[in-house]
VEXPALUM-740749 format. One record per residue (C-alpha): x, y, z. Coordinates in pm, 1 decimal. Layout:
N
[atom [X,Y,Z]] ...
//
This chain:
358
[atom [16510.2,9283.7,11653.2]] [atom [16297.8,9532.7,11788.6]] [atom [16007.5,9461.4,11543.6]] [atom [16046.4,9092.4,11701.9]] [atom [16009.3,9170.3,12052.1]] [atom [15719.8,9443.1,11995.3]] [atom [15585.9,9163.8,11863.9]] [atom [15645.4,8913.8,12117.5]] [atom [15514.2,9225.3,12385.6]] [atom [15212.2,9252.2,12219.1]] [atom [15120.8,8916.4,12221.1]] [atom [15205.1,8846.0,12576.1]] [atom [14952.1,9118.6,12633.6]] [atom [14673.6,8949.3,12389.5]] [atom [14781.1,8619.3,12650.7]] [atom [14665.1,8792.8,12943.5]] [atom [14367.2,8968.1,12833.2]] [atom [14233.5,8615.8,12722.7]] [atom [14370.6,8454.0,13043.1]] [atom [14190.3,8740.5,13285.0]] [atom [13854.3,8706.6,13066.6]] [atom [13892.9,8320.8,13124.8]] [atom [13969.5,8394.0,13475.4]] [atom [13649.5,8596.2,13532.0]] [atom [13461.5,8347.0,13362.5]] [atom [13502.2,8059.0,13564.4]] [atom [13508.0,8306.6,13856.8]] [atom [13113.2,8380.2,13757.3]] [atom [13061.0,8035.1,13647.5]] [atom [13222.0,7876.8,14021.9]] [atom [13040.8,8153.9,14234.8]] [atom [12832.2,7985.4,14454.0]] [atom [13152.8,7787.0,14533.9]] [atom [13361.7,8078.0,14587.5]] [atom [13121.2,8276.7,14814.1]] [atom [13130.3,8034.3,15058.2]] [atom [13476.2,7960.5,15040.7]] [atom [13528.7,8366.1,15068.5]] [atom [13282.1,8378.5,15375.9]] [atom [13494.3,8097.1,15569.2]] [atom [13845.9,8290.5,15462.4]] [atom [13650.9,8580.1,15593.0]] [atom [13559.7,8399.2,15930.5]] [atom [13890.7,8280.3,15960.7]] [atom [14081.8,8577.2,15943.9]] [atom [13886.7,8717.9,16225.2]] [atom [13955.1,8414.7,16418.4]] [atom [14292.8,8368.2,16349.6]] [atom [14427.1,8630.1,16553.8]] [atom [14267.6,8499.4,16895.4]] [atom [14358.9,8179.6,16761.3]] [atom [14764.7,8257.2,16719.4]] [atom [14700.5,8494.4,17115.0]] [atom [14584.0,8162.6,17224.2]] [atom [14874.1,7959.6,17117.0]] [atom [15095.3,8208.2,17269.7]] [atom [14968.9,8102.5,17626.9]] [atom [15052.2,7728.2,17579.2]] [atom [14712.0,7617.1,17479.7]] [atom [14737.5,7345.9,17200.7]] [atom [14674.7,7414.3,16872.8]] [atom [14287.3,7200.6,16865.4]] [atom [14222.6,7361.5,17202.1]] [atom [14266.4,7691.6,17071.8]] [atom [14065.2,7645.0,16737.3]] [atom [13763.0,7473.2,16928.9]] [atom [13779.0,7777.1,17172.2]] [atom [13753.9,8012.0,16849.7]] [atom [13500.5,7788.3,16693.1]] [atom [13278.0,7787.6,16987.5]] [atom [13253.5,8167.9,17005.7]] [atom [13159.8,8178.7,16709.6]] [atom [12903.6,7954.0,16670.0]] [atom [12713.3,8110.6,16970.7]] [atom [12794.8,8428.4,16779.1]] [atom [12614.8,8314.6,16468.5]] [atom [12334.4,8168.0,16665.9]] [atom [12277.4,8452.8,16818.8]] [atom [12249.7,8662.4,16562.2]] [atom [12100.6,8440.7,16322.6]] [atom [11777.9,8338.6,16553.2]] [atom [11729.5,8720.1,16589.4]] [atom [11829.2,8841.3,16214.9]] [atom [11598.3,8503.5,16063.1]] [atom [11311.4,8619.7,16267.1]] [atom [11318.5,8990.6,16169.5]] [atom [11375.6,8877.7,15759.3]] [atom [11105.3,8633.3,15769.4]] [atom [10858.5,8901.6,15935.5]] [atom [11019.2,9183.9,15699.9]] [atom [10938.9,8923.8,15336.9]] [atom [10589.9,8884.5,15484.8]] [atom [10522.5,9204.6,15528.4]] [atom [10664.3,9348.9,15194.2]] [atom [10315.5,9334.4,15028.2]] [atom [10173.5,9541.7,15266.1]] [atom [10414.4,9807.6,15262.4]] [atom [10410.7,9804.3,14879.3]] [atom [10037.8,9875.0,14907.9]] [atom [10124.2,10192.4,15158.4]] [atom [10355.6,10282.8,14912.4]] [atom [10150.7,10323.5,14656.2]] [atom [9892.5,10501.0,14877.9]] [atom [10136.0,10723.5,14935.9]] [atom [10216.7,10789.7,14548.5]] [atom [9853.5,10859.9,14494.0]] [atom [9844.2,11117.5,14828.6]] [atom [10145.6,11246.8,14654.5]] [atom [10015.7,11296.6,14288.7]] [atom [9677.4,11454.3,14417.8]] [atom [9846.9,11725.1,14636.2]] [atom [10075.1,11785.8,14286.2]] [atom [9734.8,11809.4,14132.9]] [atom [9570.0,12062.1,14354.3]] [atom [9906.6,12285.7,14272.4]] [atom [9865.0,12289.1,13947.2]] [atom [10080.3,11956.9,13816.4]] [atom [9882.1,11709.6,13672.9]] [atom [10085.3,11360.6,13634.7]] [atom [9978.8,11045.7,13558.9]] [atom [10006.5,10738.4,13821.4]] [atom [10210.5,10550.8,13566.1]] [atom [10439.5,10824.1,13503.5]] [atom [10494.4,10918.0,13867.3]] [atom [10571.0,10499.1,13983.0]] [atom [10779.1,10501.0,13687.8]] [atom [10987.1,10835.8,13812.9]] [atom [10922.0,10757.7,14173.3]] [atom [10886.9,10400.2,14278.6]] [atom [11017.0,10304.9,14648.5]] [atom [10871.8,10027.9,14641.7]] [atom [11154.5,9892.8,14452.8]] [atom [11373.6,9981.7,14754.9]] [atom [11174.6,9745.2,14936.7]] [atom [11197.4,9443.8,14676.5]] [atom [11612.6,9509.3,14636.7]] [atom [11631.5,9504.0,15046.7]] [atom [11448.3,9156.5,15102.9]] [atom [11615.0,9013.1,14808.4]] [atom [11943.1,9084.4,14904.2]] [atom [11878.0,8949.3,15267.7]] [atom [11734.1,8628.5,15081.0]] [atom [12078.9,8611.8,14885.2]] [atom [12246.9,8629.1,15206.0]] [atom [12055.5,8396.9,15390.9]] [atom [12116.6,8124.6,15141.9]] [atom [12487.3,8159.2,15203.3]] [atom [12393.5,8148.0,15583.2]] [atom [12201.9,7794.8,15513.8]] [atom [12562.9,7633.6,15427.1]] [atom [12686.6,7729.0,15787.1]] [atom [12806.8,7378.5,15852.9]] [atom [13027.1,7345.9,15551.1]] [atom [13111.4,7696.9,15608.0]] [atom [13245.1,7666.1,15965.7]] [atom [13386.3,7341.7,15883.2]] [atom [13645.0,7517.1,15618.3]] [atom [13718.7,7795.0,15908.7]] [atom [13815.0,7532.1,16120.1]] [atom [14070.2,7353.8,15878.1]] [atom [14211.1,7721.5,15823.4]] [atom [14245.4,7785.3,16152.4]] [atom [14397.3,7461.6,16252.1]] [atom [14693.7,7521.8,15987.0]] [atom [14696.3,7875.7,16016.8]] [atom [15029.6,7876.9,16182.2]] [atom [15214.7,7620.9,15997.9]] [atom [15180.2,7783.5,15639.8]] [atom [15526.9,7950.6,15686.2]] [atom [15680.1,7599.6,15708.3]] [atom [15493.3,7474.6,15413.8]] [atom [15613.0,7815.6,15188.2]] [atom [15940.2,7740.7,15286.1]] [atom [15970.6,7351.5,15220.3]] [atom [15823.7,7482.1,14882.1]] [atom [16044.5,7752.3,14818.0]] [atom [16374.5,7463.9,14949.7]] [atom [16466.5,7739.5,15204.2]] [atom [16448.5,7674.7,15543.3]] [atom [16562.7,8078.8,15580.3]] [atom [16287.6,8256.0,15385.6]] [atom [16216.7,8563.9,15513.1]] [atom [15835.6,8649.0,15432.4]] [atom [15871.1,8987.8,15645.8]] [atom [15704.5,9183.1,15344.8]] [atom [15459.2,8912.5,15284.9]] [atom [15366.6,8864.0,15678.5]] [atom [15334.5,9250.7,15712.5]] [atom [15078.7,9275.7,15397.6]] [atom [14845.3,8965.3,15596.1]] [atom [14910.4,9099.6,15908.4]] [atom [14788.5,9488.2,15720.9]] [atom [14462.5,9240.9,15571.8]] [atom [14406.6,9140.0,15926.6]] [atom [14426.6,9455.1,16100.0]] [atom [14175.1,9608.0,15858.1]] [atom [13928.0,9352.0,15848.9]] [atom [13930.2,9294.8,16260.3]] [atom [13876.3,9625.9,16291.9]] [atom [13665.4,9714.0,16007.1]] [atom [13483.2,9414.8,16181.8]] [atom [13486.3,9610.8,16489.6]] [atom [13310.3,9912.0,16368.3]] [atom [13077.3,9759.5,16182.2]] [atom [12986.5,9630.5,16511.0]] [atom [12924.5,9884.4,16688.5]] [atom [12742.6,10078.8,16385.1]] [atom [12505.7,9816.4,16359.8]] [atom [12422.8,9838.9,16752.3]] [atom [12405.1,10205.4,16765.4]] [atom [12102.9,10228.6,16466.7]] [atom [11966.1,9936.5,16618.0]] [atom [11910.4,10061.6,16921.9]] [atom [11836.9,10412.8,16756.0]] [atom [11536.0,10247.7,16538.1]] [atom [11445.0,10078.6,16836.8]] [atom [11375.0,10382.9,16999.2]] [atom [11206.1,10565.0,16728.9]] [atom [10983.8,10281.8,16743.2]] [atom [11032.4,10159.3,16325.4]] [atom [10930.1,9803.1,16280.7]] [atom [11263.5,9536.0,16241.2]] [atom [11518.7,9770.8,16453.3]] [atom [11759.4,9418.8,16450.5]] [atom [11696.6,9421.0,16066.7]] [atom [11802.3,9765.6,16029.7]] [atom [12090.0,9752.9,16270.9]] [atom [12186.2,9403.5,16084.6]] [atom [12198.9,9599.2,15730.8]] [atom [12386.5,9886.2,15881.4]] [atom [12671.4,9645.0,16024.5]] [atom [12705.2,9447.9,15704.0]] [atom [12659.5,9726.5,15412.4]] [atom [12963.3,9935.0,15678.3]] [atom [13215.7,9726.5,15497.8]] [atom [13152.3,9853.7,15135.1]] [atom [13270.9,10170.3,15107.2]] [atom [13126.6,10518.2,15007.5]] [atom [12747.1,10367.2,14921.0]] [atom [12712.7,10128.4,15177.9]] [atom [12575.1,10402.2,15426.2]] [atom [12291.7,10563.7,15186.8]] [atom [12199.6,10176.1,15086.3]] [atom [12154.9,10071.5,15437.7]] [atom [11966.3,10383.3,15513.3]] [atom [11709.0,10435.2,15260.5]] [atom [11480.3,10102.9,15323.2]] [atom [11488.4,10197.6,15689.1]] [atom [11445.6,10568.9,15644.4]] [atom [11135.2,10522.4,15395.7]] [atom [10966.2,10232.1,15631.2]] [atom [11000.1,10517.6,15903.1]] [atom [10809.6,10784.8,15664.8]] [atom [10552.0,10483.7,15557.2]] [atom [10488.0,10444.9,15960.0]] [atom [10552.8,10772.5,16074.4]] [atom [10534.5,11032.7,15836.3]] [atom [10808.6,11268.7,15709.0]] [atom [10905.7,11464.4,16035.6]] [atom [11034.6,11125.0,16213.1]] [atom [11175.8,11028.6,15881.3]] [atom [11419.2,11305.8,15911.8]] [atom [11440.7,11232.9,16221.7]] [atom [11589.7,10896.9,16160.0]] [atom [11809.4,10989.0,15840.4]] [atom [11961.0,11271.1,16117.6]] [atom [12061.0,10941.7,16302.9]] [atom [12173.8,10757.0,16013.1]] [atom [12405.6,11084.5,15911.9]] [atom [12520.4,11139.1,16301.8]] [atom [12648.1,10789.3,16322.1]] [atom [12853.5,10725.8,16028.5]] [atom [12986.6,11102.8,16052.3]] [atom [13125.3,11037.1,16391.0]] [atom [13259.3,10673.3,16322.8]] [atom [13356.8,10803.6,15981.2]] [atom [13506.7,11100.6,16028.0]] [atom [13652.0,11088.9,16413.8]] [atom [13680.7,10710.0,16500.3]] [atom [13733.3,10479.9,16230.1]] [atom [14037.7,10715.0,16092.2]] [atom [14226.3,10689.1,16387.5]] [atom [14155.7,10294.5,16403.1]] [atom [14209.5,10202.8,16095.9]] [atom [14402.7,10476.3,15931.0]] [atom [14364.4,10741.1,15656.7]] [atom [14313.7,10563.0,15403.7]] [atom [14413.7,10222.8,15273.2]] [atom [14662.4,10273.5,14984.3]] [atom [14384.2,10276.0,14756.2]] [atom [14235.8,10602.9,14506.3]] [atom [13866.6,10703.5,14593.4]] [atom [13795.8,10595.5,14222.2]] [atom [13961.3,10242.5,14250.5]] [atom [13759.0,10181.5,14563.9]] [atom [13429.0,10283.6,14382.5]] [atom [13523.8,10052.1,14081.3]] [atom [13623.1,9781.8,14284.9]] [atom [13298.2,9823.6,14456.4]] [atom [13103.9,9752.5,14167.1]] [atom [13369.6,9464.0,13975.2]] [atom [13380.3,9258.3,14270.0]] [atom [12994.3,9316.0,14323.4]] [atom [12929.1,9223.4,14028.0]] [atom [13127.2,8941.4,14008.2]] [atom [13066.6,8788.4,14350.2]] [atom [12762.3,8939.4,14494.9]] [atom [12730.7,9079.6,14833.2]] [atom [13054.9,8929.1,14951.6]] [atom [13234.0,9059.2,14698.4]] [atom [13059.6,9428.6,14782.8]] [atom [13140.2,9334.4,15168.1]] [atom [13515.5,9227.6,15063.9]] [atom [13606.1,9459.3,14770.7]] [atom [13877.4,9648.7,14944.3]] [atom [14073.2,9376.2,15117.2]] [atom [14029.3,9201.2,14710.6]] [atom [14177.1,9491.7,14555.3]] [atom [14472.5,9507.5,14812.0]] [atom [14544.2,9197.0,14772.8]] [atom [14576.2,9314.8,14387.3]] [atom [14797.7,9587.2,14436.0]] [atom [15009.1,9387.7,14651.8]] [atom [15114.1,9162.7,14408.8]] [atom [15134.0,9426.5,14089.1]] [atom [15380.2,9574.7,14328.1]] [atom [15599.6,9321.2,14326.5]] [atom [15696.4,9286.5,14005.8]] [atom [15886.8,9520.0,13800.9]] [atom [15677.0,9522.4,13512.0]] [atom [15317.7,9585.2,13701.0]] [atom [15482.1,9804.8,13942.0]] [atom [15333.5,10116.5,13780.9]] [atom [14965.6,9947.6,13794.6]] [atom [15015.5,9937.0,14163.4]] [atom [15076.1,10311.8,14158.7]] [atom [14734.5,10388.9,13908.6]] [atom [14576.5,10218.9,14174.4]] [atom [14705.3,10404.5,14510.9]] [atom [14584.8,10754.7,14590.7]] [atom [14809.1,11071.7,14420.8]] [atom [15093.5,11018.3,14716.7]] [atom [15142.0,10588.7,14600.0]] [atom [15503.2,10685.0,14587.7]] [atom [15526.0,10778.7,14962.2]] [atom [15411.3,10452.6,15194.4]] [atom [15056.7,10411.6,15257.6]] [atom [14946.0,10540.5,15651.3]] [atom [14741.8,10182.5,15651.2]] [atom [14944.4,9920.8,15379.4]] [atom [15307.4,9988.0,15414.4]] [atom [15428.0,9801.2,15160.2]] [atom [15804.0,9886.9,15149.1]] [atom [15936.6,9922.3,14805.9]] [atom [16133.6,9713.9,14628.3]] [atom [16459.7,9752.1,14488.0]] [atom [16492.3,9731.0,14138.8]] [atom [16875.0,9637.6,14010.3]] 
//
């Protein structure tokens, strides 16, 4: 008997390792679908909260959403006239920043020469090209920008979400045949999803201003490119910072020189140590039930898999993940590989109350 269900164990676990590879296939396969379906979730989860405020002061559900919608629309406008002028100078003028670059290399490998260290131009742009920096930046602004281009379709899936936002309790429960369901620990994990991501949102915000405004000042070409970058790449945790930095910091030393290079780096460090350390803690919370190693590996599955809105949403992803390995008996102690050493205690940010197991 035990021989038979080993067996039957092991092949339910051969089932799901060829169901998740199947899974991730037609994940990679439906991308282009799924990134804009992820940017509109991600839209409307930032609008659903003013949404559901606005419903509270007896304004009807259409009113509410069209409210929502138009703020965000001028948002996007905004933003987009003044981040599709900046990327269309900052592709043009790639090539000629290459070229300094490579001036730069050859300043470089001369002044290594007259010390004594003779190196070869192909060995030092092998060992030391920025200009790839340069290449990686505008194409991932060109990735993003495509998604951009499908605003209409995009917005148009927000504003379905948002218009039946508040009536997916109803529909769980006609499902489920009870008109009692209690969804408390459900409702708390979206409403933990929410908090993060408006707030997350928040700080980004203001990151991206700040070294905007900072670049701005230190005179660096594309200061709304740079303060753009530092506002999206906020949301992907631990290397988000250093990639938003470098293209900035090294246009700074091409214009500038090293001194004001520093210079803007010490920005770049100043900001995110304060938000980091001081603000976004107290905001958001200590942490967000997750191990620094999960959110590093998350940060590279679910950029791999989906691009820079997987990169931009890889936390919130992986939450969702742990959520639902915690509640069920058998993947419970997945959830806890994936929380930080104290999973057993509730999490500061996802308080996920345990379940009872009879």
């Amino acid at each position: 008997m035990e021989k038979k269900n080993a067996a039957q164990d092991g092949t339910n676990l051969l089932v799901i390792i060829a169901s998740l590879v199947i899974i991730v296939w037609g994940i990679i396969q439906a991308q282009s679908v799924l990134v804009l379906l992820l940017a509109a979730l991600f839209l409307a989860v930032i609008g659903a909260p003013p949404v559901l405020w606005l419903k509270e002061k007896r304004i009807p559900n259409f009113l509410a959403v069209a409210v929502v919608l138009a703020c965000l629309i001028a948002i996007l406008i905004i933003a987009g006239g003044l981040i599709g002028t900046s990327l269309a100078s900052f592709s043009d003028s790639v090539p000629f920043y290459q070229q300094r670059i490579q001036e730069e290399i050859q300043a470089l490998r001369l002044f290594l020469a007259e010390k004594g260290f003779e190196i070869s131009d192909n060995a030092l742009i092998e060992y030391v090209n920025p200009g790839s920096i340069m290449n990686l930046t505008a194409s991932l602004l060109s990735g993003l920008t495509s998604t951009i281009s499908s605003i209409f379709l995009i917005l148009l899936t927000v504003m379905f979400i948002l218009l039946e936002v508040s009536s997916f309790p109803v529909k769980l429960r006609a499902i489920l045949d009870d008109p009692k369901a209690d969804f408390s620990q459900f409702r708390k994990f979206i409403d933990d999803i929410n908090h993060y991501l408006v707030l997350k949102t928040g700080i980004s915000v203001t990151t991206g201003i700040i070294i905007g405004i900072w670049m701005s000042i230190l005179g660096v070409d594309f200061p709304v490119l740079w303060g753009f970058l530092a506002f999206l790449l906020n949301y992907v945790p631990n290397l988000g910072v250093i990639i938003a930095a470098l293209p900035a910091v090294l246009l700074t030393l091409i214009q500038y020189g090293f001194a004001k290079a520093l210079i803007a780096a010490g920005g770049y460090i100043a900001v995110n140590f304060i938000i980091g350390t001081f603000i976004e803690p107290k905001l958001v919370g200590r942490g967000v039930g997750l191990s620094t190693l999960v959110v590093f590996l998350s940060l590279i599955f679910w950029g791999n898999l989906l691009g820079l809105i997987g990169m931009v949403l890889c936390i919130p992803f992986t939450m969702t993940l742990k959520f639902a390995l915690e509640n069920h008996k058998k993947t419970r102690w997945l959830a806890i590989l994936l929380g930080p050493e104290s999973a057993a205690d509730d999490s500061p940010f996802l308080s996920v109350r345990k379940i009872k197991m009879k």
